[in-house]
C-alpha positions in Angstrom: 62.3 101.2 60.5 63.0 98.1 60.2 61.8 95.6 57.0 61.1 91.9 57.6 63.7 89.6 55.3 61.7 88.4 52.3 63.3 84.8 53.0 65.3 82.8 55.2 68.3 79.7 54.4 69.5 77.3 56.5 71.9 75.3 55.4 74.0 72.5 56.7 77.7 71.4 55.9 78.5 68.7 53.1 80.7 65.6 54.4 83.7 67.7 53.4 83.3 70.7 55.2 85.2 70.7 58.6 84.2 72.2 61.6 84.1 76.5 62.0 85.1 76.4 58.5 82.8 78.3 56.1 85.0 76.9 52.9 83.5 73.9 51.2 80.0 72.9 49.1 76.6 74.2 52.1 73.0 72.4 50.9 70.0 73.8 52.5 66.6 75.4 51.6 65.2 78.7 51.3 62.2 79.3 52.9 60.1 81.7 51.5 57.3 84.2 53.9 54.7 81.7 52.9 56.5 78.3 53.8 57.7 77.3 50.7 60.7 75.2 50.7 63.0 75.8 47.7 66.6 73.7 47.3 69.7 75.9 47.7 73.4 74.8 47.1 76.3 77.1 48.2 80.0 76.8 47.2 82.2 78.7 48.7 85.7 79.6 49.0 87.7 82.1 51.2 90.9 83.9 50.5 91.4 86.5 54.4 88.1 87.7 55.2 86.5 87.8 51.6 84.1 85.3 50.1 83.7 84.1 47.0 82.2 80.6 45.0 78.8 80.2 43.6 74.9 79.8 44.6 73.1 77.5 42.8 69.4 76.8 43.0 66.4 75.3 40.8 66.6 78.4 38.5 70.7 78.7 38.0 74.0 79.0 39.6 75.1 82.4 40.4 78.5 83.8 41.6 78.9 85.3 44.9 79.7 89.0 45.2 80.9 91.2 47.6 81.1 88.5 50.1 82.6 88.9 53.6 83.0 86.8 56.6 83.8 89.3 59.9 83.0 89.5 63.2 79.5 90.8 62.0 79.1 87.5 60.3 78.6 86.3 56.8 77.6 88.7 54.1 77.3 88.6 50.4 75.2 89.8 47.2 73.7 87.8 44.4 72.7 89.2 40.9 69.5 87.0 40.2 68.4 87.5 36.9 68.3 91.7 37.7 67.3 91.7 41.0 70.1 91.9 43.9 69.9 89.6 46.4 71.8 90.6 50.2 72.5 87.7 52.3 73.0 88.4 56.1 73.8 84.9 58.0 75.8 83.6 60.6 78.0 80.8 60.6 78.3 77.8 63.3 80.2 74.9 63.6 78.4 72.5 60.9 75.6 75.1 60.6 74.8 78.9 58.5 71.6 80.5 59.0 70.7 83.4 56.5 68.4 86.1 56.1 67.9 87.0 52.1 66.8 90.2 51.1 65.3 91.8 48.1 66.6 94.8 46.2 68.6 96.3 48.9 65.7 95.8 51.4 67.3 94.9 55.1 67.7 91.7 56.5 67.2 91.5 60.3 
């Protein structure tokens, strides 16, 4: 069965990000089921196919974990104050979209 993501990001690169390159500072918003808009900054670095760097939003800045860029597309896990967030996204040239899940919850 599949579950509905709890959220969904879009974010767009900063000045200094260059084309099909995931590596650099991504500012976008987090929209939540009901519409809400919340600010989202990611930083992130790449060493092969593993991601790493920070997300930072109105609450805190948390590191990435577990992050991966493949074939599949862009995956990584957030610690938010207890909860884990999954991110499931794919990348474009000045462009990610994102689905955010809950607590191990799916993202489709």
């Amino acid at each position: 069965m599949k579950t509905k993501p709890i959220v969904a990001a879009v974010l767009s690169a900063s000045a200094t990000n260059t084309p099909l390159s995931l590596q650099s500072k991504w500012i976008g918003s987090l929209i939540t089921a009901n519409s809400s808009a919340y600010p989202l900054t990611y930083n992130f670095s790449l060493a092969g196919d593993s991601v790493m760097g920070t997300a930072k939003s109105t609450l805190d800045k948390y590191p990435i974990k577990e992050g991966k860029l493949d074939t599949a597309g862009l995956h990584f896990e957030l610690k938010v104050n207890g909860p884990h967030m999954y991110h499931a996204g794919t990348v474009y040239a000045n462009s990610t979209w994102m689905n955010i899940s809950l607590n191990g919850s799916v993202a489709y």
